[in-house]
Every structure is written in structure tokens, then in C-alpha cells.
DOKEGU-835495 format. One record per residue: x, y, z of N, C-alpha, C in turn; residue in one letter. Coordinates in steps of 0.1 Angstrom, whole numbers, padded with zeros to 4 digits, always signed. Example, Ala and Ser with C-alpha at 12.3 -4.5 7.8 and 13.67 -1.06 7.14 Angstrom:
% residues 2
+0132-0057+0078+0123-0045+0078+0132-0033+0078A;+0128-0022+0071+0137-0011+0071+0129+0000+0079S;
***
This chain:
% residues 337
+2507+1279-0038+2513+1274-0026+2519+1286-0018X;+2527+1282-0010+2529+1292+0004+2536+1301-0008X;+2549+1300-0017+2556+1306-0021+2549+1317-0029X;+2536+1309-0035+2531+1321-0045+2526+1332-0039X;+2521+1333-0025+2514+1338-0018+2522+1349-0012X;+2538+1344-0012+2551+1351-0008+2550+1362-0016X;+2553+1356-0028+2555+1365-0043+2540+1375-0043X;+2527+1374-0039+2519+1382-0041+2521+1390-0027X;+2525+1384-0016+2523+1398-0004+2537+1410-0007X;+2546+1402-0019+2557+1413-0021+2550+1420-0035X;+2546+1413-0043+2537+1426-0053+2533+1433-0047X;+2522+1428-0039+2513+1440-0033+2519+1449-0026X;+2528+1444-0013+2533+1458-0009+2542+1470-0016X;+2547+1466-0030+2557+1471-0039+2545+1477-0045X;+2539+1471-0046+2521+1479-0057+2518+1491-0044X;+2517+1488-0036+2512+1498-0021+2524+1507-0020X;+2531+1502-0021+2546+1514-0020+2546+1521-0036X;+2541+1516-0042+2543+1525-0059+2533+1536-0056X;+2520+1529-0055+2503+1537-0051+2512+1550-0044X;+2518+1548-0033+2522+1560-0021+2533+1568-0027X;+2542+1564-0033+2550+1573-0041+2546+1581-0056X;+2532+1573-0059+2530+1579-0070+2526+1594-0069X;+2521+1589-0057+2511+1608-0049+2521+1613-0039X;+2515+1625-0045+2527+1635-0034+2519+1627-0016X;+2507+1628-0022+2503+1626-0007+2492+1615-0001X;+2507+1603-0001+2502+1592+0001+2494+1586+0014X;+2483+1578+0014+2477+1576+0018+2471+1561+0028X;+2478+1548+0017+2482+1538+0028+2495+1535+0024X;+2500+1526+0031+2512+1520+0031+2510+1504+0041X;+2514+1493+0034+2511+1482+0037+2524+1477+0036X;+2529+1471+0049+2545+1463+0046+2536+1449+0055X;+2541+1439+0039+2536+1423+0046+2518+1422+0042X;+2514+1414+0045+2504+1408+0035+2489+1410+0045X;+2482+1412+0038+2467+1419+0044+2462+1401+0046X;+2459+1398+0056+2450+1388+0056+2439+1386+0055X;+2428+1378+0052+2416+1381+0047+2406+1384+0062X;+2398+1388+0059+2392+1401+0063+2383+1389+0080X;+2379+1379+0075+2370+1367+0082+2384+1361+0094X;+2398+1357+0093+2412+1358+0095+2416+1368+0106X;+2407+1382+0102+2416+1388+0113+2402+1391+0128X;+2411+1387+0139+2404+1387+0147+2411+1399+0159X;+2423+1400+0156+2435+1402+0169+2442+1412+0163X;+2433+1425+0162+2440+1440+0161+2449+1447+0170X;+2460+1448+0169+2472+1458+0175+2471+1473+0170X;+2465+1481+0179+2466+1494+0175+2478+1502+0177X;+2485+1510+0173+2501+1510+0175+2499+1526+0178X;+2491+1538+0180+2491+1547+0187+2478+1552+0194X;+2479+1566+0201+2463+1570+0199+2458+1570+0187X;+2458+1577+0179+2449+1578+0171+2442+1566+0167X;+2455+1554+0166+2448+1546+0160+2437+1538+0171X;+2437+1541+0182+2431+1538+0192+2419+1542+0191X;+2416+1551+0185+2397+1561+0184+2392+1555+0173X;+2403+1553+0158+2398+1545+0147+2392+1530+0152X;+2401+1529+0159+2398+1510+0159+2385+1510+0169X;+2387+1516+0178+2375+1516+0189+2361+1519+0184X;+2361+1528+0171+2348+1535+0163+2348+1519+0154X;+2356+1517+0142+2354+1505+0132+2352+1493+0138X;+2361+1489+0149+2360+1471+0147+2365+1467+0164X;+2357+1476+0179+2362+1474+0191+2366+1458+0193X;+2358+1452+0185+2356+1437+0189+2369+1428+0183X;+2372+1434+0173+2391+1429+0171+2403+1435+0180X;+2403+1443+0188+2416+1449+0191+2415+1441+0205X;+2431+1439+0201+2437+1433+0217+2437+1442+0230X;+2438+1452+0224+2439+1460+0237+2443+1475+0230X;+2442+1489+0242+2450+1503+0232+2459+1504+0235X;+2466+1513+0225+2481+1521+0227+2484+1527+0239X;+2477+1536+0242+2479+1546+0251+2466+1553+0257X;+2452+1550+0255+2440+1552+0260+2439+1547+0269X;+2432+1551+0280+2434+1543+0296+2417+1540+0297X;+2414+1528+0296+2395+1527+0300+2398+1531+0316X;+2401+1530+0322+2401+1534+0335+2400+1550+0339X;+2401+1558+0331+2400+1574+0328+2389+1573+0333X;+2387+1591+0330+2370+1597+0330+2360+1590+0320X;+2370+1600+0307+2361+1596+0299+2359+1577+0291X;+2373+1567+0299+2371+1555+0294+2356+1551+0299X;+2351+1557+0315+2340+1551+0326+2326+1551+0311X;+2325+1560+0302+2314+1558+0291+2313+1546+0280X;+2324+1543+0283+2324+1529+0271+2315+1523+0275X;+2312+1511+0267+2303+1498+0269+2312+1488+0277X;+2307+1480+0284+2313+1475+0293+2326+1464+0283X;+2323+1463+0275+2328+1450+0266+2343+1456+0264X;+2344+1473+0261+2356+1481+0259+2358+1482+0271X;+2352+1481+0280+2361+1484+0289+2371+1475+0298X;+2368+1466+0291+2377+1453+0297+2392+1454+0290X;+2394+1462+0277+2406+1465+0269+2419+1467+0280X;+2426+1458+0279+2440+1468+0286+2447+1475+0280X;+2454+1487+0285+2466+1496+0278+2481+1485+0275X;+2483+1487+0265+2495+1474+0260+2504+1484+0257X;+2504+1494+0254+2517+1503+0247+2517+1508+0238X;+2523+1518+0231+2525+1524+0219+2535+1519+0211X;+2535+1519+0202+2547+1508+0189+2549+1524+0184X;+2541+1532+0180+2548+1542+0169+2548+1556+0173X;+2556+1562+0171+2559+1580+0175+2571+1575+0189X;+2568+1593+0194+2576+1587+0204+2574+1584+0216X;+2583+1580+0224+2581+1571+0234+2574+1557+0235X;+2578+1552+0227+2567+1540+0219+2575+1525+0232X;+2562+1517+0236+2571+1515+0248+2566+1497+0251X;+2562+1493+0235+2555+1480+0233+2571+1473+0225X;+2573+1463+0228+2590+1455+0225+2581+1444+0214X;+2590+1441+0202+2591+1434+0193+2586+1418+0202X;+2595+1414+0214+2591+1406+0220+2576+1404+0226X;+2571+1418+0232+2557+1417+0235+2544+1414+0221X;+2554+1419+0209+2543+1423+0200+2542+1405+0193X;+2551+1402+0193+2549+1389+0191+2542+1379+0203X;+2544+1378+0213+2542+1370+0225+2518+1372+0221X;+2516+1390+0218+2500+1389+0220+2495+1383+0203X;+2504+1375+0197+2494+1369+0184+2490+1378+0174X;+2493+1391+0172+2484+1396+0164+2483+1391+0150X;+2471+1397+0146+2470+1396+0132+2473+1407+0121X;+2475+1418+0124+2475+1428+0122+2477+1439+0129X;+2491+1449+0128+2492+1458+0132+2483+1473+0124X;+2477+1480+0129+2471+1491+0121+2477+1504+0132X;+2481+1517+0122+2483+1527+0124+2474+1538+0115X;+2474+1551+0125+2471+1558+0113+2477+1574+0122X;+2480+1581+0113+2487+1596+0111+2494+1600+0099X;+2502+1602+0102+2510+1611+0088+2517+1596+0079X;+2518+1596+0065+2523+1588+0060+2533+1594+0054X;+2543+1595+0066+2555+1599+0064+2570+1592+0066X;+2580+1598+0054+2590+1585+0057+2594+1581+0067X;+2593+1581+0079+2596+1584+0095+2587+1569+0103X;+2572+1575+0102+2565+1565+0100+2563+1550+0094X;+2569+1554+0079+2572+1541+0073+2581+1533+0076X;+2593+1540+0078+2605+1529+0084+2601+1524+0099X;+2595+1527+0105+2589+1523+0119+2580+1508+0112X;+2572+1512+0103+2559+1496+0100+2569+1489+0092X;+2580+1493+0087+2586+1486+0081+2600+1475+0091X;+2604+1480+0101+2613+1478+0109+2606+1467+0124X;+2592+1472+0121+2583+1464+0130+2579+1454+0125X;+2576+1454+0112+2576+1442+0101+2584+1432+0103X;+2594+1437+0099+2608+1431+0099+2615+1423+0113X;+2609+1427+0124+2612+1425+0140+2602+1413+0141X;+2588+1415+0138+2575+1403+0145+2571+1401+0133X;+2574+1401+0116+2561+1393+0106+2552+1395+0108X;+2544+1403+0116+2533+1409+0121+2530+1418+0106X;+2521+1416+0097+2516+1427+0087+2514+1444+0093X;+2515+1451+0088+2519+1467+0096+2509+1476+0085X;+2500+1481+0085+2490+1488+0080+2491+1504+0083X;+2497+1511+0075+2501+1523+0081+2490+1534+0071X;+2477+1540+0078+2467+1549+0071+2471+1561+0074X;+2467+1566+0063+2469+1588+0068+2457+1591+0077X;+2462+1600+0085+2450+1604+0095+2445+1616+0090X;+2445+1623+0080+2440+1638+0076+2427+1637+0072X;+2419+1645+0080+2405+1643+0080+2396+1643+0065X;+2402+1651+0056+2405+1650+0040+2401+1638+0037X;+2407+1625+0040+2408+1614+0040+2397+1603+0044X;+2395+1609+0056+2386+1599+0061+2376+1593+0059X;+2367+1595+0047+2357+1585+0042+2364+1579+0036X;+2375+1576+0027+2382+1565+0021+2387+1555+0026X;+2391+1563+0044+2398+1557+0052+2389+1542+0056X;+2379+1552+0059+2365+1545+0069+2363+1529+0056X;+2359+1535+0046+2360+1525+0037+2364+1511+0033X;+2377+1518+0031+2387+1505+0028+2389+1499+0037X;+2391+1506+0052+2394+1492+0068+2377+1486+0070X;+2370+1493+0068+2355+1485+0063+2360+1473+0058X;+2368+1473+0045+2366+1460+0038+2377+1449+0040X;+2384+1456+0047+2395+1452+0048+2393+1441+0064X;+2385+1447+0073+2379+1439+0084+2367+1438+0079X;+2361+1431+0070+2348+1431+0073+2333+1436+0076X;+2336+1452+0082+2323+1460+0085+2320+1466+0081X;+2321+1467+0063+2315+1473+0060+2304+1484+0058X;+2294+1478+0066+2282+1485+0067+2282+1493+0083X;+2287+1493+0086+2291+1502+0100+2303+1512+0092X;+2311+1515+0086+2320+1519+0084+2314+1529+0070X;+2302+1524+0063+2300+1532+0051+2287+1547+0063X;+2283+1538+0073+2275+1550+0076+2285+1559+0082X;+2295+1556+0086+2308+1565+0097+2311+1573+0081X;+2317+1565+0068+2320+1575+0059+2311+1586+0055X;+2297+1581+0055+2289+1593+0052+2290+1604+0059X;+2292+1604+0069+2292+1610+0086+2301+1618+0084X;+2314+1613+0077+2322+1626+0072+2321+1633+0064X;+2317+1623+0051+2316+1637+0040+2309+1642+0043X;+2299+1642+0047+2288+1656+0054+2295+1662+0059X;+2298+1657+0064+2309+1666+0080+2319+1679+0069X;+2325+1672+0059+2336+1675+0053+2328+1687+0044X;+2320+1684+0037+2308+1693+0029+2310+1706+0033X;+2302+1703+0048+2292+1715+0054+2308+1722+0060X;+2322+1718+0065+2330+1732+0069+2334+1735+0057X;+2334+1732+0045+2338+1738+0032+2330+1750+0030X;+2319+1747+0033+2308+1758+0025+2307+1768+0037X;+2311+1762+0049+2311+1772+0057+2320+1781+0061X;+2338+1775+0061+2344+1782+0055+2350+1793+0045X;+2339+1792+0037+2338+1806+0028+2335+1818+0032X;+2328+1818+0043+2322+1829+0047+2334+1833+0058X;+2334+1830+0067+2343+1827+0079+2357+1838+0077X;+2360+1850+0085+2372+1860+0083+2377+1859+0099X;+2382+1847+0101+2389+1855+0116+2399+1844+0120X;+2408+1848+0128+2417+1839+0129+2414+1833+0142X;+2427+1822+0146+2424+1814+0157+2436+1813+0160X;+2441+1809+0176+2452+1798+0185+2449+1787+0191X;+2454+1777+0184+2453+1767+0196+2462+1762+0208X;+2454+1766+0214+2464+1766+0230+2469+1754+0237X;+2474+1745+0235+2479+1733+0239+2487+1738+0251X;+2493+1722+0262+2495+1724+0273+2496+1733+0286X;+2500+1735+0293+2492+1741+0310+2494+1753+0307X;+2504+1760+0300+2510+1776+0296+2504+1780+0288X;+2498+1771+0277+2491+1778+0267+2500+1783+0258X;+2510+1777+0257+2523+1786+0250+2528+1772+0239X;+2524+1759+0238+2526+1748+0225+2513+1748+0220X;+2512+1748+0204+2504+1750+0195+2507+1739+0182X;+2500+1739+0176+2502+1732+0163+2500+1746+0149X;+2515+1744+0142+2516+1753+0130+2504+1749+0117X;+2504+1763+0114+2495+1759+0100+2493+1749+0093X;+2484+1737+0088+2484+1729+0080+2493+1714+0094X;+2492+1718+0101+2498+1704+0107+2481+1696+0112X;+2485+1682+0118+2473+1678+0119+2465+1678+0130X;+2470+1687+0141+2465+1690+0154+2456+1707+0149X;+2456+1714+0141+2449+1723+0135+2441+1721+0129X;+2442+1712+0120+2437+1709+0107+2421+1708+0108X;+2416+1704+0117+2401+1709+0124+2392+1718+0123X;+2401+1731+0133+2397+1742+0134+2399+1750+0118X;+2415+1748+0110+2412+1751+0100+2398+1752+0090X;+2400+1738+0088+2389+1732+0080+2375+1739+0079X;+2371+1747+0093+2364+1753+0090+2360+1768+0086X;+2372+1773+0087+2379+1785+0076+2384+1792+0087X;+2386+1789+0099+2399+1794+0109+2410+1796+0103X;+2416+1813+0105+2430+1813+0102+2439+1810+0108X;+2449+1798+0111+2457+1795+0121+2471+1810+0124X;+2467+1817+0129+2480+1827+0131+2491+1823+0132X;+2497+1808+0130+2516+1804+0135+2513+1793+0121X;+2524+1803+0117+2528+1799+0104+2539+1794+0101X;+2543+1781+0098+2558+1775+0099+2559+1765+0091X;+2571+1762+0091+2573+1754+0078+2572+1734+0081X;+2574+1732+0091+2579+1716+0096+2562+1713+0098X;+2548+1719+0099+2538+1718+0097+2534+1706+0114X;+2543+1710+0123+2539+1699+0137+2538+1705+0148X;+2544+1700+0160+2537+1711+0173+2552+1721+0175X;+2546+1733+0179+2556+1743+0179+2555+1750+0193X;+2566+1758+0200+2563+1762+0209+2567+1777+0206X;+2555+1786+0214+2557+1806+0208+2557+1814+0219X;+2561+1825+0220+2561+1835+0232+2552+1841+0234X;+2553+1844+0241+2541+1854+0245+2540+1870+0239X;+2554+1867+0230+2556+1886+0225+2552+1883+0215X;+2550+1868+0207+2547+1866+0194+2533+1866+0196X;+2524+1861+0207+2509+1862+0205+2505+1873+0202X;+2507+1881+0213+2502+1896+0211+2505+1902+0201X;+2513+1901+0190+2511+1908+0180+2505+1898+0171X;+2503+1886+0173+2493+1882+0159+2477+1885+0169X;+2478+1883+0179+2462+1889+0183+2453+1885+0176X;+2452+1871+0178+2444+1858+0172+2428+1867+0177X;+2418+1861+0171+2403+1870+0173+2397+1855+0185X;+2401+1844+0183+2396+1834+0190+2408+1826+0197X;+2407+1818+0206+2412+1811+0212+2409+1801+0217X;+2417+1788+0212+2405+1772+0220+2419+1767+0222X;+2414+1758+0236+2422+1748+0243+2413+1738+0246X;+2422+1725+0254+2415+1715+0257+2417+1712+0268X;+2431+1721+0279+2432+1722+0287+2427+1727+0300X;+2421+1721+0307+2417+1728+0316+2421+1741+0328X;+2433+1736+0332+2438+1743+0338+2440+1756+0335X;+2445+1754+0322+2446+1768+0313+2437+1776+0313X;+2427+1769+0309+2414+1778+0309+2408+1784+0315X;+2410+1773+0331+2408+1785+0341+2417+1798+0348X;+2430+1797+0342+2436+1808+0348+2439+1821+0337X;+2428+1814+0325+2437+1826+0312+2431+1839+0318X;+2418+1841+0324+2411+1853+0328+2418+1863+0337X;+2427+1857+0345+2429+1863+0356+2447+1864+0354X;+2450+1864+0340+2465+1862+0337+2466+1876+0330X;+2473+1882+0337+2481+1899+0330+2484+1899+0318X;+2493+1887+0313+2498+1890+0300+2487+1884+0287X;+2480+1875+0293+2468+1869+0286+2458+1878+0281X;+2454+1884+0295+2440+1895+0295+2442+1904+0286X;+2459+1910+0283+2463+1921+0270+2451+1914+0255X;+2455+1905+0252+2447+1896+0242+2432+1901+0239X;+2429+1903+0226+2411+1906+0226+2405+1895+0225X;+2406+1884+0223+2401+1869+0225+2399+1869+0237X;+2408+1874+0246+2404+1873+0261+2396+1884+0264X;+2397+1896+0261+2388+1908+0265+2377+1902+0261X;+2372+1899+0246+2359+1896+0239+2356+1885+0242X;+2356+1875+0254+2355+1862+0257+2352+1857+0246X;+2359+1856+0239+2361+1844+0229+2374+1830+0231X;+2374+1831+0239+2384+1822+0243+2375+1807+0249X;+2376+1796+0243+2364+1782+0246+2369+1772+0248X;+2366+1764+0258+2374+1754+0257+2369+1741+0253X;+2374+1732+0248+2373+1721+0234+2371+1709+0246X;+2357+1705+0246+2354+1688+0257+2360+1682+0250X;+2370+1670+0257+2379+1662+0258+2376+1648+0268X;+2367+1646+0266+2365+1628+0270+2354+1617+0262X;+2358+1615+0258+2368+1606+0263+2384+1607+0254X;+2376+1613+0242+2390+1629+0234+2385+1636+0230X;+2396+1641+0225+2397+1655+0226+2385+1661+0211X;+2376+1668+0210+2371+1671+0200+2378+1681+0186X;+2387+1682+0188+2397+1695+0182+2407+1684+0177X;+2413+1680+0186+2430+1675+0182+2430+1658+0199X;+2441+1658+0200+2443+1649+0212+2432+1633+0211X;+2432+1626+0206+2444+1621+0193+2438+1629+0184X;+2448+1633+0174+2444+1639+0159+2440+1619+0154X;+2423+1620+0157+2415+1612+0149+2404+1614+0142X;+2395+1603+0144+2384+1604+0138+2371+1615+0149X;+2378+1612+0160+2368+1623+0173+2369+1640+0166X;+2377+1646+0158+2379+1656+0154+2367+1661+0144X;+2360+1653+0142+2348+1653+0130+2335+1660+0140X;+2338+1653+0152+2323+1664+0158+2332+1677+0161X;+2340+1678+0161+2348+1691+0165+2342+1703+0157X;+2347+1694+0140+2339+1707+0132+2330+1711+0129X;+2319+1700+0135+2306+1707+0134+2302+1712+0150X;+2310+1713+0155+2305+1717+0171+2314+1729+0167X;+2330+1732+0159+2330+1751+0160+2323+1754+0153X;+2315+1750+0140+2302+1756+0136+2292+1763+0142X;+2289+1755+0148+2275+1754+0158+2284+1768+0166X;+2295+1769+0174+2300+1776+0182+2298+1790+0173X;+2303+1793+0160+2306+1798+0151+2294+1811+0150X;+2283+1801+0151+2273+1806+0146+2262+1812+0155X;+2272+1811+0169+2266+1818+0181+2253+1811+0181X;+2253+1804+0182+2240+1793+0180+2239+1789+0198X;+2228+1783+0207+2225+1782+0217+2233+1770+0219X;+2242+1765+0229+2248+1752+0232+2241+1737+0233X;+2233+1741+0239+2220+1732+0243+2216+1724+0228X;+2218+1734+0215+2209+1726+0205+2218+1715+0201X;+2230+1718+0205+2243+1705+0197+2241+1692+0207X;+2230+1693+0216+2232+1680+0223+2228+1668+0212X;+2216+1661+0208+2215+1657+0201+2224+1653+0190X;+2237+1663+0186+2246+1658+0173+2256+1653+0183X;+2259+1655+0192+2270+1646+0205+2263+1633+0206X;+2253+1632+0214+2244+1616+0212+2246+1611+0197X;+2245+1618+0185+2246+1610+0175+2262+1603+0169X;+2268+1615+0173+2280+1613+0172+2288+1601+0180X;+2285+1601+0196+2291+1590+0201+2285+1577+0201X;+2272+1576+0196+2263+1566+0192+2268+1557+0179X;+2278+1567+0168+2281+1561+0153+2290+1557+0153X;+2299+1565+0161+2314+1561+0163+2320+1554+0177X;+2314+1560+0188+2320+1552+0204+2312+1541+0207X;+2305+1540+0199+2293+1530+0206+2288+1528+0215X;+2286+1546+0222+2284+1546+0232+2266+1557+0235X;+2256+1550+0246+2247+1556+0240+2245+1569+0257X;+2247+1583+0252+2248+1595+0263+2230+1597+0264X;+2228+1600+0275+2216+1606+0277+2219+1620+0271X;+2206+1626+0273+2208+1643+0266+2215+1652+0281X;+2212+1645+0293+2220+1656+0307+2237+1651+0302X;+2242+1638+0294+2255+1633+0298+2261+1648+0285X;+2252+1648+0274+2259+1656+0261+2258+1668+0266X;+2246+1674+0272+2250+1684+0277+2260+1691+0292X;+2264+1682+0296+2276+1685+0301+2288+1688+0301X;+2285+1676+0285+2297+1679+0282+2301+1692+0269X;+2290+1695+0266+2292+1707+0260+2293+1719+0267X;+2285+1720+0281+2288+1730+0295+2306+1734+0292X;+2316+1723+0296+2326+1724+0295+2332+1738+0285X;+2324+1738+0276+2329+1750+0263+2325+1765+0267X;+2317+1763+0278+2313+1773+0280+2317+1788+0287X;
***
């Protein structure tokens, strides 16, 4: 009866909260009761990131995104069916700007997040819980992760078989910057916002990308999130590469005095990271970060641009459901250039 059913959605989340305390570095967190998989129709995605997950797994459940606009550049590539999605709000991080009242009023069936499974985070799925009875599904976003991720919301919505080819997709992905990584001696910056002066520190998950592929992140810090650095600090780490996603930046780094000091800028190595409909590097730190690392490979290896068109078409074909001609991927690789 309903009661027993009580008693198992509190095992289980106490079983889901043990699972995440057992490991230093837990992975889901479930507050309130998973419905069966046929049941859920009416996905709440509660940030970006979780916005690129849901859009890649299961478009055809979510009510609408957090903070992705289909009205953008890059929304105009969706399939028409996404693009009917409205922007509803963000529930988690900051500025989160969807009300316990709205979250109740759209029915959901499930809230899903995914980023850091941190205690910060959890008292949010748990306090959101607590506000709408809405089930609160909080996944880690570290790309480490991601075939398990892909997986288990596979079974958990029912798509399995779309979601085991996306996991493959990673561990390849995951494979090939390991082994390529070994070889790899040089460091990197990532240049976030118009100054080029906020970054993400070592090991946080707006790097974690470029890492991955044996990039040495030069800003080293302990809180592992976005940081802001001077310009007396760049020049003496005198990073060998330089990626942003910003444009603006990009176009003025050449013609900037204190920039041009930089050998990333003397040795145009300085690239910038296509960002539509996201960002390939970071913005949202999701699942779009996976062609990232085989596109700074491909970058890596001084390899011709033109040849990565085809892994862009495959790429947004497995995950956006979106199908590019070869002039749309090469465009958008032009951008790097």
C-alpha cells in the first residue's frame, strides 16, 4: 500500500544517501522516490547543464529549460519539436529564479540535476523536495562519470538504447584523451569572460576538459571553481596555449599590449572554443564537453580543421539530434581558427 511504498522511497533515499557518503566522491543523490521509468513523462531540468543532458537523453520529456534560450543562434539548429521548449528558470546554483509555487503549478514528474554532488547542492534537492514533493535527482557532472551517468538516466527514463550508444561515445572519448595525455607537455589558460581575466582553477569542472587531455592548467587553487587572476599573475605562468569561448576577447587579444607580452599570443596559439549551441570546452560544464576533447586533440595534433567536420556531424547527430550539413560543421569549426 501507499505506506509501504512511503517506507521504500525513505530506504531508498537513505540507501542513495549511504551509496554517496560511502565515496569520497559521490555520484547520485536521490531525495523522494524515482517513479517508474513508463510514469515519467514531465522532466524539470533545474540548470544548464542539466539542460544539454536532458536535451541529448530524453528531449521528448522535458517541460521546458533552465536557462537555454531556443530562440538563440545556436537554439535556430534544433529540430523543430525542441524548439517549441520554453525557458522556465533555473531551480539550482545561483540566481535560480523558478519559485516552489511555479514548480508545482508545471506537474512535474521529476526534477533532474546534474553538476557537483556537493553538500550545497544537496540541501537545494533536498529543500526543493521538501517545498513541491516533486522527486529531486541530483547527478555528478564530471566527465569521469559520464558513461554511468548516460546509463543509469537510460534506465531510469527508459532509453536505454539511445543512451548506451551516447555511453560508448564517451568511453571512447574518455580512452583516447588518456592515452593521449601521456604524451602531451604544455600548459594551458582558460580565458572566460570579455577581459579574459576569470578562469576555472585546476581540477574544477569548467577545466576539467582541456585537462583531460593532459593540458596543464597554470592556476592552481584550492576551492577548485571559477577564479579571477591579474594580469601580473599570467605573465609569469606564461601559459604555452590559450582557449576562450568568448568572442570578443578573441578578437581584441592580438592587438592588446599587455596580452601580446604572452608567447601563446606571439606563437598564435591562442583558439577559440565554438560555442553553439554550447560551449565545446565548458559553458554548461556538460555532456557538449566530450567533442571538446576530441576536437583539442584533433587541435593538438595540428591536424587540418576541415578533417573534424564529420566527428561534429556525428557528434550533434548522437547527442543534439540535430542533423549539420558538412558547410554547417565546418563553420563552425572556422570559428577556432
Amino acid at each position: 500500500g501507499l505506506m509501504m511504498k512511503k517506507w521504500f522511497g525513505l530506504f531508498l533515499s537513505l540507501f542513495f544517501a549511504h551509496a554517496v557518503l560511502a565515496e569520497n566522491a559521490p555520484t547520485i543523490f536521490l531525495v523522494g522516490e524515482l517513479p517508474p521509468a513508463q510514469k515519467i513523462d514531465k522532466v524539470l531540468s533545474a540548470g544548464n547543464p542539466s539542460d544539454v543532458l536532458l536535451l541529448s537523453v530524453a528531449p521528448q520529456k522535458m517541460l521546458g529549460l533552465a536557462g537555454f534560450n531556443m530562440a538563440s543562434q545556436g537554439g535556430k539548429l534544433f529540430p523543430a519539436e525542441q524548439q517549441a521548449l520554453p525557458t522556465i528558470g533555473k531551480i539550482a546554483g545561483k540566481g535560480s529564479t523558478l519559485s516552489a509555487e511555479k514548480i508545482v503549478a508545471l506537474q512535474p514528474n521529476l526534477i533532474i540535476d546534474v553538476g557537483n554532488v556537493t553538500p550545497n547542492y544537496i540541501d537545494q534537492a533536498k529543500r526543493t523536495f521538501a517545498q513541491t514533493g516533486v522527486p529531486y535527482l541530483l547527478l555528478d557532472g564530471r566527465l569521469s562519470t559520464t558513461p554511468n551517468t548516460l546509463r543509469e538516466l537510460g534506465k531510469w527514463l527508459g532509453v536505454e538504447q539511445l543512451t548506451e550508444q551516447q555511453a560508448q561515445y564517451a568511453e571512447e572519448t574518455l580512452k583516447s584523451a588518456v592515452d593521449f595525455s601521456a604524451v602531451l607537455q604544455q600548459t594551458a589558460y582558460l580565458a572566460r569572460s570579455a577581459d579574459g581575466l576569470q578562469t576555472g582553477q585546476k581540477g574544477s569542472i569548467h577545466t576539467e576538459a582541456m585537462e583531460l587531455v593532459g593540458l596543464r592548467n597554470v592556476v592552481e587553487g584550492e576551492h577548485k571553481g571559477l577564479t579571477q587572476v591579474s594580469m601580473e599573475q599570467l605573465l609569469l605562468w606564461n601559459p604555452d596555449i590559450i582557449l576562450t569561448q568568448y568572442a570578443e576577447f578573441f578578437q581584441t587579444i592580438k592587438n592588446n599590449p599587455q596580452w601580446s607580452q604572452l608567447s601563446a599570443v606571439k606563437n598564435q596559439r591562442v583558439f577559440f572554443i565554438p560555442n553553439q549551441p554550447f560551449g565545446w570546452l565548458d559553458s554548461p560544464p556538460s555532456l557538449n564537453r566530450l567533442l571538446g576533447v576530441r576536437w583539442l586533440q584533433h587541435l593538438l595534433n595540428n591536424k587540418p580543421m576541415a578533417d573534424f567536420a564529420p566527428e561534429v556531424q556525428r557528434f550533434y547527430k548522437l547527442f543534439y539530434h540535430i542533423d549539420l550539413s558538412t558547410a554547417q560543421a565546418e563553420q563552425l569549426l572556422k570559428q577556432g581558427q
